[in-house]
Structures are given as structure tokens and as C-alpha cells.
N, C-alpha and C positions, 0 to 999 in steps of 0.2 A: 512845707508839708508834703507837696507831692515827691520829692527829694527825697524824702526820707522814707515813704511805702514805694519809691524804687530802688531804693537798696534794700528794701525788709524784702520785699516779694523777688524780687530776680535773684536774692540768697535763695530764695524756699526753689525759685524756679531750678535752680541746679545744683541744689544739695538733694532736692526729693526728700528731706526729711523731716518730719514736723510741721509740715503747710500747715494743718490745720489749729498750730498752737500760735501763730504771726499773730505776734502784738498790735492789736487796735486801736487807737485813740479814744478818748474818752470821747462822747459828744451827750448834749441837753437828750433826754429821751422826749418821744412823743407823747399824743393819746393813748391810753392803755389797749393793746392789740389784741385777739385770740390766741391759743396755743403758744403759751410765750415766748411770742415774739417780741421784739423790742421793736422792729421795723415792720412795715406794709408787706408783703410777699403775696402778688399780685399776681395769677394765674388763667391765661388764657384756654378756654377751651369749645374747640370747636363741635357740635352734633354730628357733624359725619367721620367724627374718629371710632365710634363704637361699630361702625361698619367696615372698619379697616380692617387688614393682617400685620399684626395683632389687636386686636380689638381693645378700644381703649375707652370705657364708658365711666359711668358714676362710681361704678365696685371699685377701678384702679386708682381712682384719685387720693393722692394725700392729704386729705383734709387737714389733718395735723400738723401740715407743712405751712399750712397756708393764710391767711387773713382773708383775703377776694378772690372770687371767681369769676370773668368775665366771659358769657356764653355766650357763644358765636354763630348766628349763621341767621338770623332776623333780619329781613332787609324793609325800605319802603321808597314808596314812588312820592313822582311829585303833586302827586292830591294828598301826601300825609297819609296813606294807605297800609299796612304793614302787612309784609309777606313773609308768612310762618310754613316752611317745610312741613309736608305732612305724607302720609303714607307710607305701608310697608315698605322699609331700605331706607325711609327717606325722612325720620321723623324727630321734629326737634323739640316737641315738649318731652321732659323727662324728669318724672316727681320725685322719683330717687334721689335725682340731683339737689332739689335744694332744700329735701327732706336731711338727706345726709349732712349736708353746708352746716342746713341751720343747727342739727342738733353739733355741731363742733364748735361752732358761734363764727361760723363764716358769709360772710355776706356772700350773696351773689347777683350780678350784675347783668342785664343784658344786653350784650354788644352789637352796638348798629351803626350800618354803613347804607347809604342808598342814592339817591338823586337828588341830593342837597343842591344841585343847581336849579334844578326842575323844580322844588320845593323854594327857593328863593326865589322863582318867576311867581311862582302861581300865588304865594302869600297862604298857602292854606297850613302856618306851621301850628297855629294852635287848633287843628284836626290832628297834626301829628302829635303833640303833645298830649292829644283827648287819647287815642289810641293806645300812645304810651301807656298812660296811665291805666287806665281799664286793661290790657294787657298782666299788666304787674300785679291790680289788685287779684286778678283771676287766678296767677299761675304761682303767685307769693314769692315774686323780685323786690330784690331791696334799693333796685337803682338803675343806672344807664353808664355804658362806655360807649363813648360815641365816635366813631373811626373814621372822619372824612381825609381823605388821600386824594386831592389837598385842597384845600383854598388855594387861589389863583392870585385873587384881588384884593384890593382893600374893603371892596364892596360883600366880599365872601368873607372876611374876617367880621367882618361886622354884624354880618347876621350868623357867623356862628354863636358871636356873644347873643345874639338877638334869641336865639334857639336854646342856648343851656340858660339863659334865663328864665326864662317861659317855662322849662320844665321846671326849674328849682323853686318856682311861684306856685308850680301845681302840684307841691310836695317837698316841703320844707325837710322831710326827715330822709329822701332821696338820697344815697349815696352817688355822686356822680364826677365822672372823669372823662379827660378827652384824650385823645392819640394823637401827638404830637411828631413830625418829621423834625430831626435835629437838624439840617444843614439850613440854620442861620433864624430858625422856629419865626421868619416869618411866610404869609402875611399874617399869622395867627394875633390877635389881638392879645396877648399875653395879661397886659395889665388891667384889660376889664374882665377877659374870662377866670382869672384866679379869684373873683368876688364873687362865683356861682357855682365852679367845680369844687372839687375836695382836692383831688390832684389832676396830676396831668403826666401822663405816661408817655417818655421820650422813649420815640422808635429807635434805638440805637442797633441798629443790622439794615442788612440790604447795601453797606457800600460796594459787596460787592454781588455780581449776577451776570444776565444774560443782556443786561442794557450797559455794561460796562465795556471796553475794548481792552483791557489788562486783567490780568488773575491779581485783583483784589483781595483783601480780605475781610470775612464779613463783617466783622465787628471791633478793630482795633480797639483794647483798653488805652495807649498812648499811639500820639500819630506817629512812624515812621517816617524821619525823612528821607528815605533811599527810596520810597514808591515815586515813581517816575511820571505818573498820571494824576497828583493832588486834584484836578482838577474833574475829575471824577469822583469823589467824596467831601472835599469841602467846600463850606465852612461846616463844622459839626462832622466832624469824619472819623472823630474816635470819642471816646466815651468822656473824656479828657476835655476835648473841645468842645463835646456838646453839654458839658456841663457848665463851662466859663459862659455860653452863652446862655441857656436859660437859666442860672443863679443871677444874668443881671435882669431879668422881669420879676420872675417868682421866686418866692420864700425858697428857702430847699425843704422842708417839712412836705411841702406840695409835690413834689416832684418825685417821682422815681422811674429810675434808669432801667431801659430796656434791654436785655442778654434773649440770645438767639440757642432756640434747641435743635438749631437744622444750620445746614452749609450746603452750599453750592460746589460742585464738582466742574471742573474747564475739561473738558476732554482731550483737547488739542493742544494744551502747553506744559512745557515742564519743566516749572520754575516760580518760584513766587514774581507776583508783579508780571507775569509773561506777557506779551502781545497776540491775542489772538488773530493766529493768521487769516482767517476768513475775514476781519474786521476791516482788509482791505479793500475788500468787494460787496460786503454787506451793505443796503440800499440805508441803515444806518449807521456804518462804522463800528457797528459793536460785534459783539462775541455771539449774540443771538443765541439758537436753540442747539448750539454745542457745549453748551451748559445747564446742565442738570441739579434742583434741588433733591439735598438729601437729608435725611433724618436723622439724627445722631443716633438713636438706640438699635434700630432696623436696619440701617444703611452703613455708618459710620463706625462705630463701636465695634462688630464684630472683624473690621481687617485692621485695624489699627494696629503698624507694627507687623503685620500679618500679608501673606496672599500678594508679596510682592510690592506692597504698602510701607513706608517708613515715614515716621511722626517728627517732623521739625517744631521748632518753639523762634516766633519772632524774638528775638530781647528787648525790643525797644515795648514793640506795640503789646507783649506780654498773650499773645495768640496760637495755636498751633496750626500746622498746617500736613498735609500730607503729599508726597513725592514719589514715583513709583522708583525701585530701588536700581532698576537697571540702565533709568533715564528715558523712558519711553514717556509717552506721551500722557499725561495725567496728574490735577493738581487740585486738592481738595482744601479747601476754607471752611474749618468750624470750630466749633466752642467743647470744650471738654470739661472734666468737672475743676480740673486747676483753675484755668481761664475763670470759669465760671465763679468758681469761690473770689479769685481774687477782684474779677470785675463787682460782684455785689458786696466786698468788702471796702473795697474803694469807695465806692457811689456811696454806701450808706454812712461810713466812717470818716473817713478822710473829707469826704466833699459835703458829709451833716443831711446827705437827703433823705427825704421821708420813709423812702422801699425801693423795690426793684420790681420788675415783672418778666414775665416771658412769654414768647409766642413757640410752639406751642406746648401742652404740657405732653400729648401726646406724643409729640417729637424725640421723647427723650428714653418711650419706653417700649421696652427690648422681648415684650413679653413673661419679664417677669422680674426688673426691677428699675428703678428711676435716678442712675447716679448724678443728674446734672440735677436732679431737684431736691435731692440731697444737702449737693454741694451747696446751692443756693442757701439752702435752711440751713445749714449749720453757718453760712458768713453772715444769715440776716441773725441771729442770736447773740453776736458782738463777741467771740471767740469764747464764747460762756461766761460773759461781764453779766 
């Protein structure tokens, strides 16, 4: 199978013609989705993107793109306490948002990250479950993404099952999903949390950044073996890998694969896989704050090809990258909208999994259109099956 979407897709990768008619496998469909979709299409979005340049609030969202919205920026301590941004500049309720959601029949989700360690000392999780809930009934949430980065122990996998159970007991109609790092998805309790989430959202980005000592790449669809540092992204280091690994816990119906709307710029190497030079006096070995996240729509998009910029394509790992044309010092890792069709074409076709998602939705938009979440929605539609 996979043999066979890399000869369909590395034709479309250099012929450039027709990408978007690549014949898809048949697979079982799901639960009947919003906006018809055939697959999940799982949408991250943060409250401090409508404070940006360009500002990216409730009016830019493609509802019609979408099934879920997971809303970002709710935090809580370890008494179970929830801290909600507020004030002018700084405000994260926003009725629009899931006034708009709902009337598209999109759920939306609210996403939280906190002191999950501090909260498994103090035992106060069903104050945070109380919270939860009275939160959701007030602001009309349909659910929880819950973002812990990471469980350490076996003792933290345990009570993260302890915790999405507890919510799923105080709201059986809860839509609810966890954030999963791919490289080897443990300690996560995989086989008791898939009996209380809905799915489980594999972080698939971030192999490459500012904690790496090589110019990476953030998101391989297949691993490359010519990267000279594997051991800075594996096990789970391309989309490939982190799929063989969590298809053996969870169903794949649960699952959907994560694609990045942003990449990292190396400022100091110029060359895919490069050694950043500072990595050799760095107090950690790594590339540190000579590497810059960028945004595809804002950041990336406009020099592509351009301003002294030229656009490489891995073959193996199916990614692009960027190199500056006269050799000078500069080496950009991101997602485009080809990558992008063919990674959520893969994941949902070829590998049977539930959706995809992305982090974020903002990242993709340029002040006045969204081609990566485009791309997205038209590979989550099964090439018009």
C-alpha cells in the first residue's frame, strides 16, 4: 500500500499536474461528519490570533472546511482552578465563535493545558472536572482537547486516564480528545484512554527547531534515510512512523494525524539536515534561538521562489524546504499546500484514519486567503468519492 501512494504521489510531486485528481483507495467511512466531509478535519485555534497582523478571529474561519474547533488558550493550576484571559487586547471568550461553529454543525472544543503535575499531587481533579463543566455549560462548549506535553511516568499516564475519565462520567455527550506526541506515544496509556476519548490527535511536527542541532525537517510524510541525526526525531519521526506506531494501540477511526501550518527557519545553515554551528558551544548542543518559527501565510508564502528564496522538494520524505539561491546562510522547513494535501491524503486513505488536524489555523492565513486549509479539505473529501 504504502509502495503504491509513493509512486502515485512522487509522479503528482513532478509532473505538477493533476495533484488533486491522485487516485485514493477506497476505505470503510466513518460517523456521518458536518459539511461533507467524509473524515474529522480538526482545527486548532488560538484567542490571541485576532490580536495579530493580520488578524485572524471568528469572521476568518472556514467553518465549511471544518468538523472541530479546538479553542486555545484556557489554562489551570493545581487546585483544579481555570484561568480564562480577559481584558481589552487580551480576551478569550468569543460568542461569535461558537455561535458561528454551531450554526455550521461544528463542534467546538476547549483546549487545555496546565499543571497536570501539581493537580496529580494535590488530587483536587474532580474540582477541575467541576470547573470544566460549569465553564462549558455557561459559554455552550461541546467538549475538551486536553494538551498535556508530556507525561513523564507511568504514574502520569495513569492519571491522565484517571482525568479523561472523570470528565467523560461528568458528561457522557462530551466530545473529547487528547494530544498526543508521536515519538513512541508513550508513557500515554493508549489502551485504557481510547475507552473515554473520541480520538487522539497525533502531534506530528516539531521534529524539527530550536532544541535540535541539525536543520531538520518539521514534519517528514516518509522518514529520509540520508538525515544524519535520526536520533533527534525518532521513533515517530515522520508521519509514516507515527502512524505504524499508534495503529498498534488504537483503532485508526480514533486517530488523526497532525500537519503543521508554520516552520522553523535555521538562520546559520545552508543545506538541508545542516549542523548548526553554534551547537558546538551551546550549554545544550543544540541550534537554540538561531532558529526562528514562521507562519506559512505571513511569513513563508510570500518569498517562496522569491527575494533570493528557492523551494526544494525532499523525494523520499515528500516535504519542501527552502535555500537561499546564492548559498548564503539560511534554511526554511515547512508545509505547503502539496505536502499538505498529500500528508492528509495518506493519513486518512491509505493508513484508514479517522481526520487530521492542525496547529494553527491562523498560521496559514495571509490576510486574505487560507491555501493550506484548502489543501487540507479538499484531501479530507476522498478526491470527490
Amino acid at each position: 500500500m504504502i509502495c503504491r501512494f509513493l509512486a502515485l504521489q512522487r509522479l503528482a510531486f513532478f509532473s505538477l499536474i493533476g495533484l488533486m485528481a491522485v487516485s485514493i483507495p477506497c476505505a470503510n467511512a466513518q460517523q456521518s461528519t458536518p459539511n461533507h466531509l467524509l473524515k474529522r478535519v480538526v482545527g486548532d485555534y488560538g484567542y490571541w490570533s485576532k490580536y495579530q497582523t493580520p488578524a485572524y478571529g471568528a469572521g476568518q474561519i472556514p467553518y465549511r472546511q471544518l468538523t472541530h474547533i479546538n479553542h486555545s488558550g484556557v489554562s489551570f493550576d493545581a487546585s483544579g482552578t481555570l484561568s480564562v484571559p480577559t481584558g481589552p487586547g487580551n480576551e478569550f471568550i468569543e460568542p461569535e465563535l461558537n455561535r458561528r461553529a454551531h450554526a455550521a454543525g461544528v463542534k467546538v472544543l476547549l483546549l487545555l493545558g496546565g499543571d497536570f503535575n501539581g493537580l496529580e499531587a494535590s488530587g483536587e481533579v474532580q474540582t477541575l472536572v467541576d470547573n470544566i463543566a460549569a465553564f462549558e455549560r455557561q459559554y455552550g462548549y461541546d467538549g475538551v482537547d486536553m494538551d498535556w506535553e508530556y507525561p513523564e511516568t507511568n504514574a502520569d499516564g495513569s492519571f491522565f486516564v484517571e482525568l479523561m475519565k472523570k470528565l467523560r462520567k461528568s458528561n457522557p455527550s462530551y466530545v473529547l480528545s487528547i494530544d498526543a506526541a508521536p515519538w513512541g506515544g508513550s508513557p500515554y496509556d493508549l489502551k485504557h484512554l481510547q475507552l473515554w476519548v473520541d480520538y487522539v490527535n497525533i502531534m506530528m511536527y516539531d521534529c524539527a527547531g530550536p532544541w535540535t542541532a541539525h536543520g531538520q525537517l518539521n514534519s517528514p510524510i516518509f522518514w529520509d534515510p540520508n538525515n544524519p541525526a535520526p536520533y533527534e526525531c525518532q521513533p515517530g519521526g515522520s508521519v509514516n512512523d507515527a502512524a505504524n506506531i499508534f495503529l498498534k494501540s488504537v483503532p485508526a477511526v480514533q486517530l488523526n494525524m497532525g500537519t503543521p501550518f508554520y516552520g522553523y527557519y535555521y538562520t546559520n545553515i545552508n543545506q538541508l539536515f545542516g549542523l548548526c554551528p553554534n551547537a558546538a558551544y551551546t550549554a545544550d548542543g543544540e541550534c537554540d534561538d538561531t532558529v526562528l518559527t514562521v507562519n506559512y501565510g505571513p511569513n513563508v508564502k510570500p518569498i517562496i521562489n522569491r527575494d533570493g528564496w528557492r523551494t526544494y522538494y525532499d523525494p523520499i520524505a515528500l516535504v519542501p524546504y527552502m535555500l537561499k539561491i546564492d548559498g548564503r546562510d539560511g534554511y526554511i522547513t515547512y508545509d505547503d499546500p502539496v505536502s499538505t494535501y498529500l500528508r492528509v491524503s495518506y493519513s486518512d486513505w491509505d493508513r484508514g484514519m479517522g481526520g487530521t488536524f492542525m496547529w494553527s489555523l491562523d498560521a496559514d492565513y495571509d490576510g486574505h486567503s487560507q491555501d493550506l486549509m484548502d489543501a487540507m479539505y479538499s484531501a479530507s473529501l476522498g478526491g470527490g468519492k
